[in-house]
N, C-alpha and C positions, 0 to 999 in steps of 0.2 A: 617505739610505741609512744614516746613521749612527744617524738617530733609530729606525729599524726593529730595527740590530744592539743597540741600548740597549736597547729592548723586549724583544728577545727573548734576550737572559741575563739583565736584573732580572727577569724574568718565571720563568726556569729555579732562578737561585738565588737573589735573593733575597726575590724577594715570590712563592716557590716556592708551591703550589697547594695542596701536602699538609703542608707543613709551617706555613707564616703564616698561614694559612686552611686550616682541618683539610675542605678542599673536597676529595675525591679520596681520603680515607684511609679507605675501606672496603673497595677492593679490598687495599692496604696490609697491614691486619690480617688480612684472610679471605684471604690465599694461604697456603698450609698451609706449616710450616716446614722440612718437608722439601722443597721446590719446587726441581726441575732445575732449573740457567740458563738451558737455553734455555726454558723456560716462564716464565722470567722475564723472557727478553728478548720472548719472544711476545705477554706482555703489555702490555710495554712500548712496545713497534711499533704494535699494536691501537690502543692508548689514544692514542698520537701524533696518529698518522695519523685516529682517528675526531675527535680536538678539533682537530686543523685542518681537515677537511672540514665536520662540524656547525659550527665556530665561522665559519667564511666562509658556506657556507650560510644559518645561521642569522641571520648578523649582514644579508647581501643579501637574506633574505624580509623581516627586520624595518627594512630601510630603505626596502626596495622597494616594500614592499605596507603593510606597519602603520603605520609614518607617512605614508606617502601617502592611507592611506583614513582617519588619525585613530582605529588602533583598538591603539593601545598597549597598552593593557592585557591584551590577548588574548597577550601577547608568551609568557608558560610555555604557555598552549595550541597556540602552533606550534612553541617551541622543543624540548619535551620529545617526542610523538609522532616527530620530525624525529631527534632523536640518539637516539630506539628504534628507529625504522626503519632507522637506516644500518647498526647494526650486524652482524645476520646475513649481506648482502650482502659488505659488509666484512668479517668472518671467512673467508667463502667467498673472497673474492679473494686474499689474501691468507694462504692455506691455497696454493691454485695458485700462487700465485707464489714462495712461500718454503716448500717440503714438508718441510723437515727444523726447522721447529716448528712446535711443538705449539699450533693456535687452534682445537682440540676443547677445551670445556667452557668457555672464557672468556666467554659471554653473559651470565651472571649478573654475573660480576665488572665486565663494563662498563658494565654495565643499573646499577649501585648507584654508578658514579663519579657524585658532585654536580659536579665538577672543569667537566665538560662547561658546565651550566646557570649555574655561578656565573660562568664565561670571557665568557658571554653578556650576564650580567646587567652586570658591570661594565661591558662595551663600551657597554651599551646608556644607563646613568647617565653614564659620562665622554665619549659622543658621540663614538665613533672613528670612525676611516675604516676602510677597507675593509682596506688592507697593514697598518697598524697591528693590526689584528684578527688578521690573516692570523699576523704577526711570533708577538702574545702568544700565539695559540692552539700554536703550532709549541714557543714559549719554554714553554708550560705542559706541553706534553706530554711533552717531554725534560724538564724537570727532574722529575716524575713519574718515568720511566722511571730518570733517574737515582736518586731515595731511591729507589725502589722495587730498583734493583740494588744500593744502600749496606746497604737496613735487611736484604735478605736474604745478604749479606756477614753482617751485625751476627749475625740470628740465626742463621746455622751456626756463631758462635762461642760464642754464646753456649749452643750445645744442647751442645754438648764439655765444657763448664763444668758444675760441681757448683752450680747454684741452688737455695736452701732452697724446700722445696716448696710453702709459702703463695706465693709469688712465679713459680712457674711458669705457663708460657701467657699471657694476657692481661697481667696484674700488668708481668712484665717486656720483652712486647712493648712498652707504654705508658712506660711508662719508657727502652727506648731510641729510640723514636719521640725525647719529650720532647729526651734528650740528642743525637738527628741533630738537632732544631729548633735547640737552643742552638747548636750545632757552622755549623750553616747563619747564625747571626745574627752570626758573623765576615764573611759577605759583603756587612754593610751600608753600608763605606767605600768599596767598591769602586766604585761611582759617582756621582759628583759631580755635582751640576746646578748 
């Protein structure tokens, strides 16, 4: 139990998805700056919930079936189709269950997370189990949701703020990405093996 709860906050802070491995940081930068919270938590929930069900999924087709029939290699031709398919289901359930946010227009932004496919790939190089899988997928997707509600914290302060106009947009969203990363690499003492 204990090695599941280790998994799954080194996984949220510090070998965080979007910030250690820029896996995940396309939805990141493409939510528009003015973005409600709760569209921020919308997305946040979405993306959770879609990397722990593709990440258990995908990790029990590819134990199941692609090393039992020796056909490894095929592993991005089921994993990818697999975390395109879940998601419009997924929006739709999750539209009904939680109505007061917003999971209209989020398809693209999921469809572009790499987060999904890299969770997979590791699992599949470091030979996880199955709760192990389950732990990191759940730790990737909250710590996701968390930069994802820090950097948009960051830029409603930083749109308040007078930025020289060569540095607007892009310019200084990359730059506080950059300084959450540095901010995040304080949580590298935090556990000891």
């Amino acid at each position: 139990m204990t090695h599941l709860l280790l998994t799954l906050v080194s996984t949220a802070l510090i070998n965080n998805f979007v910030l250690q491995w820029p896996l995940g940081v396309d939805p990141l930068l493409q939510t528009p700056a003015g973005t409600a919270r709760q569209r921020v938590h919308a997305l946040g929930l979405a993306t959770t919930v879609l990397m722990l069900i593709s990440g258990v999924l995908g990790h029990a087709l590819y134990r199941g079936l692609l090393l039992q029939w020796g056909l490894e290699s095929l592993q991005l031709f089921v994993w990818l189709p697999l975390s395109v398919l879940l998601i419009k289901p997924l929006l739709g359930l999750l539209a009904r269950a939680l109505p007061k946010l917003a999971f209209d227009g989020l398809w693209p932004l999921l469809l572009g997370n790499a987060g999904m496919l890299g969770l997979l790939l590791f699992a599949a190089r470091d030979n996880l189990d199955l709760a192990t899988v389950a732990a990191m997928s759940l730790g990737a997707g909250l710590g996701f949701w968390l930069v994802l509600s820090l950097f948009s914290d960051l830029r409603q302060r930083i749109s308040n703020n007078d930025v020289p106009l060569p540095w607007r947009g892009l310019p200084i969203d990359l730059i506080s990405a950059g300084l959450l990363a540095v901010a995040f690499l304080g949580f590298n003492g935090l556990i000891k093996t």
